[in-house]
N, C-alpha and C positions, 0 to 999 in steps of 0.2 A: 358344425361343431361350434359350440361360442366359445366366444374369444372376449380379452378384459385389455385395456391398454394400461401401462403403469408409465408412470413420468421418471426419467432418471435425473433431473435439474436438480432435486431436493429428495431425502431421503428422512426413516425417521428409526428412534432405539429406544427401547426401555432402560430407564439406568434409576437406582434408589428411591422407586416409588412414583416414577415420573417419567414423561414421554418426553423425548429428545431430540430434536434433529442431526442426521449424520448428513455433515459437510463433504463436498466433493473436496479429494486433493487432486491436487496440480490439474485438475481441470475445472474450466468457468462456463458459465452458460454464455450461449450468443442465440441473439435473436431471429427470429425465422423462423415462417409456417414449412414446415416439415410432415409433410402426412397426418397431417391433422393435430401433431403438436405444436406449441409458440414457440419453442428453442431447443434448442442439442447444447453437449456439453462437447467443449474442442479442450482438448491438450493446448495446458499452457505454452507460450512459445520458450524455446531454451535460451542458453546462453553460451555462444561464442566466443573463443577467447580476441581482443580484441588490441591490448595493449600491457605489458607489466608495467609497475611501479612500484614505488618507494617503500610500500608499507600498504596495511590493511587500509580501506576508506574510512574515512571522516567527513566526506562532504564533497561533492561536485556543484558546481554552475556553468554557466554557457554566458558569458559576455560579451551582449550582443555590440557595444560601445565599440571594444577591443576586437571584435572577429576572433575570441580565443575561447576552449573550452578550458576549464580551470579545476584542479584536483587539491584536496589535502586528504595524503597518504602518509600514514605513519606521522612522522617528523617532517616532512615535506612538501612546500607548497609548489605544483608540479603544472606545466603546460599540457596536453594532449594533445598529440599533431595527428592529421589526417590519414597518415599514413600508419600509423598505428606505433610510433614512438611515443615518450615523454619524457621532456626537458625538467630538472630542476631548479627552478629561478629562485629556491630560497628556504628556511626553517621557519617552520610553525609548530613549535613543540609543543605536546598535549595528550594528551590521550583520550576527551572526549569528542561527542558530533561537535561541529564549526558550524558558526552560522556564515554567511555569505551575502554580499551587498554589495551594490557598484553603484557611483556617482558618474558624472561626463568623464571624470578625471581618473579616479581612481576605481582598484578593487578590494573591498574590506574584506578582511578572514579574518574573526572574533574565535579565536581558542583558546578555553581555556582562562576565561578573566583576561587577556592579553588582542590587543587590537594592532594589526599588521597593514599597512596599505602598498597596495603595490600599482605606481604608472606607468605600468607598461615598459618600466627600464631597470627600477629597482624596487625590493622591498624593504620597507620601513618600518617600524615599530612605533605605534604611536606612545608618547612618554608623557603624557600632560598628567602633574598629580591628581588633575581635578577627572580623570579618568576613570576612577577608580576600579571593583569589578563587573565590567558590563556581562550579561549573560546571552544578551541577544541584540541585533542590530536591523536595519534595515535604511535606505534611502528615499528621501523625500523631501523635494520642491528645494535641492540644493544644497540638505544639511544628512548627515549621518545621526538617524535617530537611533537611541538606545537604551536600555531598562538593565540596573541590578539587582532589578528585584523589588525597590520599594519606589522607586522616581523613575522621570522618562528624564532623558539629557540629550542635547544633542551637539556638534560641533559649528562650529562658526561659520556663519556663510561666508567669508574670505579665506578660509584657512580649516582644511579638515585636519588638522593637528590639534587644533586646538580647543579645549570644551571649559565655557564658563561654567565659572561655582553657579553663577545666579540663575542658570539658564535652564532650572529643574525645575522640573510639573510632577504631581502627581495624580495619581488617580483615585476620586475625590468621591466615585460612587458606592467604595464598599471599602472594608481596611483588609481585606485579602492583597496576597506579593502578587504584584504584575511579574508576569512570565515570559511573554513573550512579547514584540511588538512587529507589527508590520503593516505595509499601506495597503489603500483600494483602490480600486478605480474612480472613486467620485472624491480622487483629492484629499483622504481621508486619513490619518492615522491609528492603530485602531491596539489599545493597549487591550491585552489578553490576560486578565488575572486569575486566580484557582479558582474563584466560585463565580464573578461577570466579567462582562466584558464591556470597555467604553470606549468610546471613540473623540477626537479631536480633529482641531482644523487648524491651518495654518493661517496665523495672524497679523499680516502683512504690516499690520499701524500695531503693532506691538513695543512699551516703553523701551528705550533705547537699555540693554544689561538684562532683561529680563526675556524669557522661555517664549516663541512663537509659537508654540504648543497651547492651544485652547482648548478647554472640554467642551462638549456641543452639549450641551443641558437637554435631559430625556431621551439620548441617545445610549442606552447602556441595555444590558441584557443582564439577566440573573442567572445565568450559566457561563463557566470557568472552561481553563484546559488543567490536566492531570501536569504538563510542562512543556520546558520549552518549544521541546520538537512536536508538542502531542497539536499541531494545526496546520492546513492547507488548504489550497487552492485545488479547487473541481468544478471545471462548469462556472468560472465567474462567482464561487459560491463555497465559503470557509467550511470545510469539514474539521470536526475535532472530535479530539477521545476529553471528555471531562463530566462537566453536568453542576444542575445546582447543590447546593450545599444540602439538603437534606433528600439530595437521592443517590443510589450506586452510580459510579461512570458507567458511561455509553459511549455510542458514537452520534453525534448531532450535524447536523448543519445551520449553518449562521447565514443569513441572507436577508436583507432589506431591515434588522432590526430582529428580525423572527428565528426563531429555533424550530428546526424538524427534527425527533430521534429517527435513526434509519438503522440500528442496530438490535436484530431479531432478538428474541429470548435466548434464544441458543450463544449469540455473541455475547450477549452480558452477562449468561453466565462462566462463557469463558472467561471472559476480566475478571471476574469475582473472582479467581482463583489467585488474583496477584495481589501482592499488597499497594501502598499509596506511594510507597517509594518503589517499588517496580515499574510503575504503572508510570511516574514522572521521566523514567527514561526509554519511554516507547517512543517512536518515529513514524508519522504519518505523511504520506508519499504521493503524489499522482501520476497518473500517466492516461491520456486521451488517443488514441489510435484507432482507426475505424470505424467509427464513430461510438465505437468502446467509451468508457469514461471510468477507468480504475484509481480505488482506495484501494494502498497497501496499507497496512496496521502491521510494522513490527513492533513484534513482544518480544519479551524474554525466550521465552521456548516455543515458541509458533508466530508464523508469519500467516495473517488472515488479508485476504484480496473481496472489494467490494465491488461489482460492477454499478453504476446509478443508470446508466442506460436500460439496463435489464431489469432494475429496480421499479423505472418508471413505467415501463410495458409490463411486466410481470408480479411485480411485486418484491417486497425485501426479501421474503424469504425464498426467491430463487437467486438473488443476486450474491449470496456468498458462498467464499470457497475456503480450502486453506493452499497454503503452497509452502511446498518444503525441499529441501536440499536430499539430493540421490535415491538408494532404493533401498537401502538397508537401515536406515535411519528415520527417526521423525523430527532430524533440527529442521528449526527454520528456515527458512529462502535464504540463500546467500546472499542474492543480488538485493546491493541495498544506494540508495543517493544517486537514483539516475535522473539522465542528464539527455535533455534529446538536442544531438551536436548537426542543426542544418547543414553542415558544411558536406557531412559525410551521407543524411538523412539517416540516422539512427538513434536509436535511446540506446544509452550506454551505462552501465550499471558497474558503479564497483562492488568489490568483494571483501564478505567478512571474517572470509578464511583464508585466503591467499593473496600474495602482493602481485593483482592483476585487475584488469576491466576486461568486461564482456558485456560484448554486444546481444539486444533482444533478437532471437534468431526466428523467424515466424519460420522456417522450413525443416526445426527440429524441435524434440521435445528435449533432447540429452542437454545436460549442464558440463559445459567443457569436456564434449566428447561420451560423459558417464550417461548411463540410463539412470532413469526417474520412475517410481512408482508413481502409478495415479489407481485412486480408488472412487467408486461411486456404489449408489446405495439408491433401494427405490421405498416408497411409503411400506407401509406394514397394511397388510393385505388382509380383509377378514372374510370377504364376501364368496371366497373359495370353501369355505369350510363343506369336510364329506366332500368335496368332489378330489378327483384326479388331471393333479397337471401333466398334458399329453405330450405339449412340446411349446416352446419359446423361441421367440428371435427377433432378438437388437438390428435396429436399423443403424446400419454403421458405411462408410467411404473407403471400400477395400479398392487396395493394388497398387496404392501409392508408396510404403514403404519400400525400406530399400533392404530388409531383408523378411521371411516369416514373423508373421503376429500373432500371438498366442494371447488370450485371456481367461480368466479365472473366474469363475464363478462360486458361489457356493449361497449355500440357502439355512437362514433360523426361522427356528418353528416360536420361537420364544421372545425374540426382538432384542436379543442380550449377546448369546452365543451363537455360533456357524460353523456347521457340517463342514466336513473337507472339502477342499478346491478341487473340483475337475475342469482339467484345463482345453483349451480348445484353440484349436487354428484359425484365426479372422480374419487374416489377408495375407496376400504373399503377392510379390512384387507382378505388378502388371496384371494380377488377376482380380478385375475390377468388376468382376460378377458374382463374387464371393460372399456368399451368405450366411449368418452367424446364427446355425439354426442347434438348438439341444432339444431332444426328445425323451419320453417314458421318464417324466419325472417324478410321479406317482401320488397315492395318497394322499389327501392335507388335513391334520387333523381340527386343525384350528387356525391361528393365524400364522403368516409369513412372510418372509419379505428376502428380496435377492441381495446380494456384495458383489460387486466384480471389480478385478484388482487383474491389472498389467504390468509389466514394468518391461519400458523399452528409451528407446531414443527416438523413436520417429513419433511424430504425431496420430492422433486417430479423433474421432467422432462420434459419439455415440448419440441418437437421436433417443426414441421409446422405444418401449418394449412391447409387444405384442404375445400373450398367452392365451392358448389354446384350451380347454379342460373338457372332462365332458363326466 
């Protein structure tokens, strides 16, 4: 009887005139020859409750100086203890993302136009007129650098209280608003504006009242961020949602001077759906775990995860997903500004719906407790046409749940809509010989392509599919 293998990592839909791809939810691809395929798609890990707090997240760090993980929830600048308490050591009123930054000395939390430093004893409010509103901070070689938008400024190397008028730079490559700022590993300062980006050094023989901020001359890029939260670190290597001035946003990487886009057709046309003020208060995230290497992209109404590991063995368009909060819904990921706390060894995620932190749980898929839908989808099939599919079956890691797993299938002949779910039993606890096999599925007039959709708390795996016809 022949048989046809189909990949479940990427999937693909007809939608207005045009081929599409369907993204996996709450599951990512991971690498690894599996029966002749490069990778399986695993349930993303859950979320554990881990700790309450003050208020919704605005921003975590882990200060390595201090030995303390550090929270702004709500109105509140919060300690997290190991134990899964958190102390209030102070107000930080606002209500948007906090940037965050630490000297030997101190720890900066920028909310809100408003710069707070806290030594480890107290929190302070920095009050210098010449303050004015920074948007974003970061530290480096001694001074607290900062940007509101049109100058970089920083504070005084004897005294982070205080910021000369005279001690502004700007950014000299293009008259777009610098958005963000932050350092690199070669020493570097490195201003983030909407359509380039330039970079600076620090200028030790610099006149006495004047800015140690230097621009490195032909060091700049002709690609921007969308704002301030829209860049990060992955891999030694600035990921950003932005782009240059005469193309749509995407997502890029910034590395040695050079730009990579690594955001498939499918993801830019996701963005395209938001506007340019939407799009300024997205939040781009990382997180490196097993030798994983994930981009979060939260948006407005969807949370998109890139893997670059899977990216570099397989290609981009197996490395993205989406992830989303419970099973009856399609909001966003909750889990957002995590924080991996060596102390306890976890990445720790606060929460955009409830005043609490949760841990990434790798031994469940449920989000505090709740189950999570996850969906996946395979290409659109033509080479079936006139025959009969006789039966199928996913290669999958049954018997580990800790109760029956049931999954859902169902099949379009059109690449738009799908047949009704017929549901099937996939594992059940300890029974790890458990085979995910459907049969007599009949006729094909044309093209088609499989959906299968779960919804549980325990994790699973899904490798390929194997179909039979004849």
């Amino acid at each position: 009887m022949p048989k046809i293998k189909l990949p479940m990592i990427k999937g693909d839909r007809k939608s207005d005139y045009d081929y599409r791809s369907n993204l996996p939810v709450n599951l990512t691809a991971v690498i690894r020859n599996i029966r002749g395929d490069q990778g399986y798609l695993l349930s993303h890990d859950g979320l554990t409750e881990f700790a309450s707090t003050s208020g919704v997240a605005r921003g975590g760090v882990f200060n390595e100086r201090f030995e303390k993980h550090y929270r702004v929830s709500g109105d509140s600048f919060e300690v997290v203890n190991t134990d899964g308490t958190t102390t209030v050591i102070g107000l930080t009123a606002g209500d948007g993302i906090c940037s965050l930054a630490n000297s030997f000395n101190t720890q900066a939390v920028l909310t809100d136009g408003k710069l707070y430093l806290w030594d480890n004893a107290s929190l302070v409010q920095v009050t210098d007129p010449d303050l004015g509103f920074p948007i974003d901070i970061t530290h480096f070689r001694g001074i607290y650098v900062m940007t509101d938008g049109q100058f970089l400024f920083h504070t005084d190397i004897n005294n982070e209280f205080s910021i000369s008028p005279l001690k502004y730079s700007s950014s000299e490559f293009s008259s777009d608003k610098i958005l963000a700022v932050e350092k690199i590993e070669q020493n570097k300062i490195v201003a983030f504006n909407r359509y380039s980006t330039e970079y600076f050094y620090f200028n030790a023989n610099a006149p006495s009242g004047t800015s140690v901020l230097q621009v490195i001359d032909g060091a700049s890029n002709n690609v921007g961020i969308m704002g301030t939260h829209c860049q990060t670190v992955l891999g030694g290597m600035f990921f950003i949602l932005g782009g240059r001035k005469e193309e749509s946003p995407s997502i890029h990487i910034l590395s040695s001077g050079k730009e990579e886009p690594v955001a498939t057709r499918e993801v830019e046309q996701i963005l395209s759906k938001y506007t340019e003020s939407e799009l300024s208060r997205a939040y781009l995230e990382s997180r490196t775990v097993d030798k994983d290497e994930f981009l979060i992209v939260h948006l407005k109404n969807e949370t998109l995860i890139y893997n670059h590991a899977v990216a570099k063995a397989m290609g981009i368009d197996a490395a993205w997903a989406y992830l989303k909060t419970g099973a009856d819904t399609d909001n966003p990921w909750r889990g957002k500004f995590g924080v991996f706390d060596p102390r306890v060894s976890k990445w720790i995620y606060g929460d955009i719906l409830e005043s609490k932190l949760g841990y990434l749980d790798d031994k469940s898929a449920a989000q505090y407790g709740e189950q999570v839908e996850s969906v996946c989808y395979t290409p659109i099939v033509s080479e079936l046409e006139t025959f009969s599919i006789d039966k199928f079956e996913i290669d999958t890691i049954s018997g580990y749940g800790t109760s029956d797993f049931t999954s859902a299938f169902s099949l379009s002949y059109d690449g738009v809509t799908y047949g009704t779910e017929h549901w099937n039993l996939i594992s059940y606890s300890r029974g790890y010989n458990k085979r995910y096999i459907t049969r007599r599925l009949g006729y094909v007039e044309d093209d088609f392509n499989f959906k299968f959709r779960f919804v549980s708390g325990d994790k699973m795996a899904f490798s390929g599919l194997t179909v039979d016809y004849s």
